[in-house]
N, C-alpha and C positions, 0 to 999 in steps of 0.2 A: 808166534803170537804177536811177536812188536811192528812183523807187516802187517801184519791183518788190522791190529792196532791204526796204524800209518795209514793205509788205505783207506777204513773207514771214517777217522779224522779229516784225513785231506777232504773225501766224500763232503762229508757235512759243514767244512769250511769252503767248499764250494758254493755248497747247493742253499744252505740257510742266508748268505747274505746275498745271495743273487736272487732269490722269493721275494724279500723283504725288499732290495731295490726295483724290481719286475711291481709288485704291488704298489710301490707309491708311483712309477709312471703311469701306471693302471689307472689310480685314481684320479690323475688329473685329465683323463679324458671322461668329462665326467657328462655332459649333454648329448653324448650319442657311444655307449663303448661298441667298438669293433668286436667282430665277432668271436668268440672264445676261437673256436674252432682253426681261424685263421691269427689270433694272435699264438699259439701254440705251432703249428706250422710255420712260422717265421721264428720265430725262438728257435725252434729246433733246426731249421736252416743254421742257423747262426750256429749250434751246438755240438753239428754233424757235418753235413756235404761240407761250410765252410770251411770249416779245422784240416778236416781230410784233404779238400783242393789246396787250398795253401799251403800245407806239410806238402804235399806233391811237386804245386810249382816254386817251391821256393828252394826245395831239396835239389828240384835238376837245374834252377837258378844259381844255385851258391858252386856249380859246378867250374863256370867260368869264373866267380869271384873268388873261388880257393887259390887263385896263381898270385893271389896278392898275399899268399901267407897265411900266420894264423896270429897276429898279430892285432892290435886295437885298429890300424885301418880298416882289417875285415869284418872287424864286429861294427864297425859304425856303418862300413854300406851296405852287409845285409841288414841290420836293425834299422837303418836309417832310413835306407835308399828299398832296397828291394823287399822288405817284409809288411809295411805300409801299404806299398802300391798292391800287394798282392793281396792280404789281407781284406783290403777295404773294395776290392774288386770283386773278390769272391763274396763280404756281405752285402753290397750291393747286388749282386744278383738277384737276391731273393727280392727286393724291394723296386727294381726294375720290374720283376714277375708281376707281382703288385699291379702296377702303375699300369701295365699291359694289360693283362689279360684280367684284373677282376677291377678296372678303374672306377665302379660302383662303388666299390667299399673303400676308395682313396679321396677322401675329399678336399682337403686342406693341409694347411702347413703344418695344422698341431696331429691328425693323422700320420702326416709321413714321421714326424718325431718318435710317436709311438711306436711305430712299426721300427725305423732303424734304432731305437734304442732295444725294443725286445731281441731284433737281428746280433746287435752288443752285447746283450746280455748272456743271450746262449754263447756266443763265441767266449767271450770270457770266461764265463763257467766250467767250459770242457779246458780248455787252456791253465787256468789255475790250475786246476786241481792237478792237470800235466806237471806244471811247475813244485807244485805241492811235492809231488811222488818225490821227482826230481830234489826238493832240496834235501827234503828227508833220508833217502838213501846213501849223500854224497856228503853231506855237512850236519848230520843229528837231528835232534829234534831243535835244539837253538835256534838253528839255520832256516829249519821248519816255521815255530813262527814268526820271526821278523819275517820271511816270506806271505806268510799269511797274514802279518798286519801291513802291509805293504799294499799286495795284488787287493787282497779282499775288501780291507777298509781305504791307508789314504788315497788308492790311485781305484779303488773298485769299480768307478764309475765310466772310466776312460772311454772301452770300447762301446759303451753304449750312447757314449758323448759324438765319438768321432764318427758312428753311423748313422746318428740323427741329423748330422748336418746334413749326409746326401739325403736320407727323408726328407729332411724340411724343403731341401731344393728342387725335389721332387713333388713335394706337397705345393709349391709356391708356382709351377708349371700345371701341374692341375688347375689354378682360376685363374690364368694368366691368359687373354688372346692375342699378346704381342706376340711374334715369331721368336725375338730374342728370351724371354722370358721362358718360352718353352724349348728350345733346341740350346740356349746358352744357360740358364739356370742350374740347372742338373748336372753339367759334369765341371760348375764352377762349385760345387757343392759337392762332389765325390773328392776335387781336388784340394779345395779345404780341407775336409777330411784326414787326406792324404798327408796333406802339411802338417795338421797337428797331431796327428799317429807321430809322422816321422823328429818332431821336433821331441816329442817324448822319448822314444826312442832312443835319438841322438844324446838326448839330456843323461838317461841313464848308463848307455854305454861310456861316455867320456865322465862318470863317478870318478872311475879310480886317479883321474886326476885333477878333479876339485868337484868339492859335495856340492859348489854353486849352480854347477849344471844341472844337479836332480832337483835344488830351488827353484830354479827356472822352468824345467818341467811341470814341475807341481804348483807356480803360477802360471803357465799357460793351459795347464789341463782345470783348473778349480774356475780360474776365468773364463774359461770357455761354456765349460758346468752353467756358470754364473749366468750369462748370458742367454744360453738357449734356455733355461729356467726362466729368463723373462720372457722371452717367444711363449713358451706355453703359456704365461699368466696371458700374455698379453692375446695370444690367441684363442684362450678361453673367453676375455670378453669380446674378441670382436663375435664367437660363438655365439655367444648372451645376444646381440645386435641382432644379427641375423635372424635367431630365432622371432625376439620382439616385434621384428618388421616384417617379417614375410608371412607370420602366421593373422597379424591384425585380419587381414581380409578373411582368412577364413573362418572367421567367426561371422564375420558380417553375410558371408556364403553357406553357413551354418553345418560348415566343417566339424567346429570344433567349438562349445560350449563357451561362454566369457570365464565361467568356473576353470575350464581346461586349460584356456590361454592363460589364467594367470599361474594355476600351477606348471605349466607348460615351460617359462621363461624366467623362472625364480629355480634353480638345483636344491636351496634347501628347504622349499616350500614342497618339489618334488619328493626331497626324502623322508619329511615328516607326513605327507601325503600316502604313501606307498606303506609306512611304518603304523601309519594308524590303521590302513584298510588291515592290513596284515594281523593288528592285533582284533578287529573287528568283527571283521572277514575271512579270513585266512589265506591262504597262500593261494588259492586259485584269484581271487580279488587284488590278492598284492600282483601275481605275475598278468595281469589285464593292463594294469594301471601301468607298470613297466612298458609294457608293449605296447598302450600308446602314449607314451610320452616319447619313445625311441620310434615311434611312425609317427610324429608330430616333426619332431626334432629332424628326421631323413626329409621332411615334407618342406621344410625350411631352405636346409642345404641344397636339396633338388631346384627349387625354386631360383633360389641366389645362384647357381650355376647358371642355368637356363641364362636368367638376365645380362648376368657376368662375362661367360665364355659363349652363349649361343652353342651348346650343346645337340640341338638339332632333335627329331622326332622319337628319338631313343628316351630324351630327360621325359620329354613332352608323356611320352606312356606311361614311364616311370613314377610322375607326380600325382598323373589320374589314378595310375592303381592302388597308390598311395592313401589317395582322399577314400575310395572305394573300401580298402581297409579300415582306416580310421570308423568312418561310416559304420562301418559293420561292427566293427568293434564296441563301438559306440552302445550300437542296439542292443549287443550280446549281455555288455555292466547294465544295459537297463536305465 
């Protein structure tokens, strides 16, 4: 009864604060969200294929590093050295996918955030709760939660911290026409990444000979926190920008009503907008008003690429269909 106990606990000390962090990244992508569909398939990369390939290469990895003993050198260079590199390899995968094959739905640097941070968020979830088992069976329930108030609350954020950086460098490659910006960005941002995985790492393995080092971890990983938190404010307004400027004309093109554009480029003019058709209207009204404000907002982004990167006859059909929607959309609310 005390595993089944165990098991279930670890479960929901997994799965409820990785909801609750998964939900406010969520929200800050708040003028255009990415597609459920595909934010659950990147989570679940993170939650599945990653854990498994890394448990893999790092199991037939540690096979040469075991000749160094079993001693604190071995723990610092597989935590340090080899579980980083692998780790953050494996959830870059999923976000390279991305960036290749559906680069429609990658537009910017606060996209790539979302995506590597949801890629974080499932890796650490299935991980915790690994660890969870783990302490529970080995050191009690005590052991249990300082565990759980460690992985889940003060370091909770880590892995979704350390895969938003390759997002973002991935995201910042997307509107970049420099050569170095797109072939140099991305894998100075997986190696980031890499760095402060492994500086955390190294921080906690070297504990047991002064608690300084897990200080220092936990100022480089809150700082870092800190920082891409300003990337997203700060890339929500250049958002806002974008929006404001590229949609002017199409009102003047009669794209999109003066009514439209201003709810269009205001998020809580949109939400009180959408909330009153909803209580007016109902839910077919409210999901109209969603759908075009998020083909308003694709109409912008499309646009600022086009200009930006020179995107070439692919954006170009993209924008027209775009208007085309909208348009019909339009007629449909009447």
């Amino acid at each position: 009864m005390e595993i089944v106990l165990g098991v279930f606990l670890s479960l929901l000390a997994g799965v409820i604060p990785t909801a609750i962090y998964a939900a406010v990244i969520w929200w800050f992508d708040r003028y255009e969200k990415e597609p459920l569909w595909l934010l659950t398939v990147t989570f679940l990369w993170g939650a599945i294929p990653a854990i498994i390939l890394s448990l893999i290469v790092e199991l037939v990895l540690g096979i040469p590093v075991s000749v160094l003993g079993e001693g604190l050198l071995t723990a610092v260079v597989e935590s340090g050295g080899v579980a980083p590199v692998v780790e953050e390899t494996a959830k870059a995968v999923a976000l390279l996918g991305l960036f290749v094959f559906l680069r429609h739905e990658f537009d910017n640097v606060l996209d790539g955030i979302i995506y590597g941070a949801l890629v974080g968020f499932g890796f650490a979830m299935t991980e915790n709760v690994l660890y969870f088992l783990s302490s529970l069976f080995t050191g009690g329930w005590g052991e249990w939660g300082m565990v759980v108030f460690l992985r889940a609350g003060v370091f909770g954020l880590n892995h979704a911290f350390f895969t938003s950086l390759t997002g973002a460098a991935l995201g910042f490659a997307r509107l970049s026409r420099a050569g170095w910006g797109k072939w140099l960005v991305p894998p100075f941002g997986l190696s980031l990444a890499i760095a402060f995985h492994a500086v955390h790492n190294i921080g906690a393995s070297l504990a047991e000979l002064s608690c300084m080092t897990v200080l220092f971890s936990l100022l480089t990983d809150w700082g870092g926190v800190l920082v891409v938190f300003a990337v997203i404010l700060l890339s929500a307004k250049q958002e806002k920008k974008w929006i404001t400027h590229e949609l002017k004309e199409e009102v003047a093109s009669g794209v999109l009503s003066q009514a439209d554009y201003a709810l269009t480029v205001s998020y809580r003019q949109r939400f009180i907008a959408r909330w009153g058709a909803l209580l007016e209207h109902g839910w077919q009204r409210w999901r109209q008003l969603g759908r075009l404000f998020y083909l308003a907002t694709e109409l912008a982004f499309k646009k600022y690429q086009l200009r930006t990167t020179g995107d070439g006859e692919d954006t170009k059909a993209a924008i027209a269909r775009i208007r085309n929607q909208i348009m019909a959309l339009r007629s449909e609310m009447g």
